[in-house]
N, C-alpha and C positions, 0 to 999 in steps of 0.2 A: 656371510654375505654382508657388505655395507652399505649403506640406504643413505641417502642424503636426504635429509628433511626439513620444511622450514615450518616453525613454529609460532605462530602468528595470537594461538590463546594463551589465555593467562594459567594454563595448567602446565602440569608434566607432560614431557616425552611418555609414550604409550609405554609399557614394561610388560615383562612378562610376571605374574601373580606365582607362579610356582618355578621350581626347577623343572618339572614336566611338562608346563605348558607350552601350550600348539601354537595361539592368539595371544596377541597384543590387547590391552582392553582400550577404545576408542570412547572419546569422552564430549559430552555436548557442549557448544562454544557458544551460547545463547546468550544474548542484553538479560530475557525476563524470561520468568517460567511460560514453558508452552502445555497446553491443555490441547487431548488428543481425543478426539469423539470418538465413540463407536463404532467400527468400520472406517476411519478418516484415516490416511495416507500423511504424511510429512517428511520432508526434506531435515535433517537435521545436519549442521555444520559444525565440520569438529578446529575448524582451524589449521589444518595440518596441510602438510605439501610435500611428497615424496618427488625422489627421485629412483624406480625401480629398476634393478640393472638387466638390461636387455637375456634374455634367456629365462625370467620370471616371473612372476605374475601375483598380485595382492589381491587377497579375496574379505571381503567384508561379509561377516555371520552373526548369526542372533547371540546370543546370553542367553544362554537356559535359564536361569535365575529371572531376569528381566520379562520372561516368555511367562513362566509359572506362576510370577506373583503379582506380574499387572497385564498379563496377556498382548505384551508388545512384542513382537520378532519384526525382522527385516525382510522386504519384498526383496523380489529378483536376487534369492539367495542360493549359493553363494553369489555376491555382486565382487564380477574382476574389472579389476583397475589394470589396465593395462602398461608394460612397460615404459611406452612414449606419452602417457597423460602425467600431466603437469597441473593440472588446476586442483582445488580445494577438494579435499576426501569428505561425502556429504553421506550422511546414512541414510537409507529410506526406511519408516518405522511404519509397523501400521499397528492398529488399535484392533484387537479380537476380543477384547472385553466387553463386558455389555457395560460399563462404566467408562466414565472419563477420566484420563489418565494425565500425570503431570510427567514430566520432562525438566528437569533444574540446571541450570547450569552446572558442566563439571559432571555432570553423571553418567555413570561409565554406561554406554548403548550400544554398545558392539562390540564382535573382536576384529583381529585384522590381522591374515595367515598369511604368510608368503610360500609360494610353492612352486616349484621348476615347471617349463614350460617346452614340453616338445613339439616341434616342427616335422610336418608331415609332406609330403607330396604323393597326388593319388593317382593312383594305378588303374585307369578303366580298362576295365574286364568283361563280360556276357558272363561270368560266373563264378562264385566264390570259390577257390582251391580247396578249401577243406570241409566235409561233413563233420558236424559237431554232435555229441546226446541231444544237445537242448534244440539245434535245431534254429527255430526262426520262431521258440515259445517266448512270449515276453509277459510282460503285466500281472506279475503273481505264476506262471505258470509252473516256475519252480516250487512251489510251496503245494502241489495239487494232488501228493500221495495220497 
C-alpha cells in the first residue's frame, strides 16, 4: 500500500526496525525537552501528515520499551487516524510513573500500524440467528474453569 506523507520534522521517514515488524516507530517533533508529571497527559507532535488510502486505517500504539522503562504508554489506545484526516499525527502520552519523565526531541514515542478497514451495514433483527458455547459470557468469563 502507498501512503503519501509530508514531512515537516527535521527526522526520518517512520521505518520499519525489523523485517517482521507490524509498526512504524513515530518520533517526537519538539523545540525543547518536555517533562511529563505523574499521572499528566500530553499531546506530542511528531511532524508528520499522511495521506491513508481509503479502505484503511492508521492506528497509533505504545512502545513496550518506552512503557517498561519510563512508564509512558499512549491513551485511547489503539488511536485510529482515519482515512479522510489530514492534519498533523500528534500522540497522546501519559505518565504512570510515580516520577517525571522527559521526552527529547526525535524520540521514538510510538508506533504506527496500518490495517484494512471493513464496512458493514446492520441488519435489525428481535434476535440473533445463532446460539454459541460462550453464549452472552464476557469479561473473563472464558478463563472460569
Amino acid at each position: 500500500m502507498n501512503v503519501s506523507v509530508v514531512n515537516k520534522s527535521a527526522h526520518p521517514l517512520p521505518a520499519y526496525a525489523t523485517e517482521g515488524s507490524s509498526g512504524l516507530y513515530l518520533r517526537a517533533n519538539i523545540e525543547k525537552t518536555i517533562l511529563i508529571a505523574p499521572l499528566e497527559r500530553i499531546l506530542i507532535p511528531t511532524g508528520l501528515f499522511i495521506s491513508i488510502p481509503q479502505g484503511a486505517e492508521a492506528q497509533i500504539r505504545p512502545r513496550s520499551g518506552l512503557a517498561l522503562k519510563k512508564g509512558l504508554t499512549c491513551l485511547n489506545t489503539p488511536g485510529t487516524i482515519d482515512a479522510d484526516y489530514r492534519g498533523e499525527l500528534k500522540v497522546l502520552l501519559v505518565n504512570f510513573s510515580n516520577e517525571y519523565q522527559s521526552i527529547e526531541n526525535g524520540d521514538r514515542i510510538a508506533q504506527l500500524v496500518f490495517a484494512p478497514i471493513i464496512k458493514i451495514d446492520w441488519q435489525e433483527t428481535q434476535f440473533l440467528e445463532q446460539d454459541t458455547a460462550r453464549g452472552d459470557g464476557g469479561f473473563g468469563h472464558t478463563g472460569q474453569n
